[in-house]
C-alpha positions in Angstrom: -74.2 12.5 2.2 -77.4 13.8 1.6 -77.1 15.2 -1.2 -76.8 12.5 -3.5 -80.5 11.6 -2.5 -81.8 15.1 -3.4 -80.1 14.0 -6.9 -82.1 11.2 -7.7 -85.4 12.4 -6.0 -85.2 15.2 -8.4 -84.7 12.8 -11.3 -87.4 10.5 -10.5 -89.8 13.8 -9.9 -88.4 14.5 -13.8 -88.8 11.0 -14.8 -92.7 10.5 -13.1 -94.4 14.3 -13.8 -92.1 14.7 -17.3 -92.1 18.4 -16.5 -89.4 19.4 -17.2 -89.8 22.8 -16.1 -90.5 21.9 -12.8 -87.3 19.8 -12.6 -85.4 23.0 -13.9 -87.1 25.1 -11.1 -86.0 22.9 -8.4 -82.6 21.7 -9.1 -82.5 25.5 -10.0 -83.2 26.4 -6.1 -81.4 23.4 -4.5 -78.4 24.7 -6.6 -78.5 28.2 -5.2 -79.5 27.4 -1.4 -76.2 24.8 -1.6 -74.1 28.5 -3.3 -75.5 30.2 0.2 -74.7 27.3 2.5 -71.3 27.5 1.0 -70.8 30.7 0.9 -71.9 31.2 5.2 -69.9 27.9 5.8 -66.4 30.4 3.9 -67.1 33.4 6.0 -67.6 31.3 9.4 -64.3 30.0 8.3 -62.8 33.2 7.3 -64.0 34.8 10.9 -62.5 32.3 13.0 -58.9 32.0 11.3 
């Protein structure tokens, strides 16, 4: 999965720049894009059943 790469880019961004407020700040909006994915992949569910 892809998301396990996201994971470590973001640490190595953390790890290289040693910001970390811009680590925050992304993990903060891959975090809440992957709540909304989640959240439209339970209501396409919910519709079909």
């Amino acid at each position: 999965m892809r998301l396990e790469y996201l994971c470590i880019d973001c640490r190595s961004l953390r790890d290289n720049y040693s910001r970390p407020d811009l680590y925050r700040l992304i993990s903060n909006a891959l975090s809440s894009s992957l709540d909304k994915l989640v959240d439209i992949l339970r209501r396409i569910k919910t519709s079909r059943s």
